[in-house]
N, C-alpha and C positions, 0 to 999 in steps of 0.2 A: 478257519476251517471252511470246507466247502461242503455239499450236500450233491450225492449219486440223484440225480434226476430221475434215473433209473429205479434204482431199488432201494433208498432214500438214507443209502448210511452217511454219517458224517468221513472224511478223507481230507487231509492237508492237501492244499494246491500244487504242492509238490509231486502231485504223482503225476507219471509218464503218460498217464491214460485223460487228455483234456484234448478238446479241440472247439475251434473259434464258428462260432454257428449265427449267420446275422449281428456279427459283430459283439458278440460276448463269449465268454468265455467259459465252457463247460467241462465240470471234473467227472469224473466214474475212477469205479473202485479198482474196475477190473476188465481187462480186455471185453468179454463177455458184454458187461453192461456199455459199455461203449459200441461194441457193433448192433446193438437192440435198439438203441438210440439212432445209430446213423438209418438202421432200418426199415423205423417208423418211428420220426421224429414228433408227426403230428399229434402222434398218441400221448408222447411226453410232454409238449410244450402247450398245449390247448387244452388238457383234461382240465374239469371241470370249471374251464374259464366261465365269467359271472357267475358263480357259487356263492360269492361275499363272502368266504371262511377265514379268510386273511389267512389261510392254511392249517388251520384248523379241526377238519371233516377228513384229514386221512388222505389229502390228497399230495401233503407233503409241499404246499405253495406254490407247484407246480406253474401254475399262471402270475403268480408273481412276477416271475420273470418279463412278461408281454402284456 
């Protein structure tokens, strides 16, 4: 299973709605949360970077990724 970076549901990697971003590979649920991502990605992939929640704080591990 993979996790909507977006709006942090879980989704099999199987869905139609993924695209490859600095070399990894990113799912969303639904068209919607896919263009929100392409359209500020910095929002998604930097939030609360150095937080130390290990993703824990609600931010969905956001910064995990980087």
């Amino acid at each position: 299973m993979a996790v909507d970076i977006v709006c942090g549901k879980e989704i099999s990697e199987d869905t139609r709605y993924k695209l490859s971003f600095e070399g990894e590979w990113l799912y969303f649920c639904s068209e919607e949360c896919m263009k929100e991502f392409v359209e500020n990605p910095v929002e998604y992939l930097y939030a609360n970077v150095g937080c130390g929640c290990g993703g824990n704080c609600g931010c969905g591990g956001h910064h995990s990724h980087y």
